[in-house]
C-alpha positions in Angstrom: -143.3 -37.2 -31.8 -143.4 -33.5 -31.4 -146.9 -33.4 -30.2 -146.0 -35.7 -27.2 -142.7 -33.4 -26.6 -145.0 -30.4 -26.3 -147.8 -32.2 -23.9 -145.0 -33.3 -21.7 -143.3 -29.7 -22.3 -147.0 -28.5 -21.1 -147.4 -31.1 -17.8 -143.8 -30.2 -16.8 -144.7 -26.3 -16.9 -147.8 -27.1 -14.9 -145.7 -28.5 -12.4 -143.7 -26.1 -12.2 -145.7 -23.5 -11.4 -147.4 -25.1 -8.8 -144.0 -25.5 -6.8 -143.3 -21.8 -7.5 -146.5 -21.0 -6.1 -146.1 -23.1 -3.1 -143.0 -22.3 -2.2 -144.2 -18.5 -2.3 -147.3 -19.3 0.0 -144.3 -21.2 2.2 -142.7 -18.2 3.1 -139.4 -18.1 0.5 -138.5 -14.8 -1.6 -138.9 -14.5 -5.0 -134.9 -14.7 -4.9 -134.5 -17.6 -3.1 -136.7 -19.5 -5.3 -135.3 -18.6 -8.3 -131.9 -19.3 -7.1 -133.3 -23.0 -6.1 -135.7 -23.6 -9.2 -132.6 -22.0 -11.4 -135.0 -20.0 -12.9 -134.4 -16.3 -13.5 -136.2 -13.8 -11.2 -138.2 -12.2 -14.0 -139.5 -15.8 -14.8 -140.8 -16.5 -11.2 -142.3 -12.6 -10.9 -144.4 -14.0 -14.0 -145.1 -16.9 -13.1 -146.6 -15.1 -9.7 -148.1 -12.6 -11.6 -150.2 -14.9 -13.5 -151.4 -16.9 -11.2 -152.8 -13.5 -9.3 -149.9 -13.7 -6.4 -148.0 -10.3 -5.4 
């Protein structure tokens, strides 16, 4: 059970850094997407960071 909690866990962060990053390339702040993701700031600078966008 908790090894198919943690793949989904894993799917769903792929996801979500995949809308991060496109909603950077789109134009939107780090600010506004945090404030529509609900994620904190620091968490979206990371998430940019480790995907090698500034």
């Amino acid at each position: 059970m908790i090894r198919a909690k943690l793949t989904e866990y894993r799917l769903m962060c792929q996801e979500r850094d995949r809308l991060i990053l496109e909603a950077k390339k789109a134009g939107l702040s780090e600010v506004s997407i945090a404030d529509l993701t609900g994620h904190s700031r620091n968490t979206v600078r990371s998430i940019l960071k480790a995907h090698g966008v500034a």
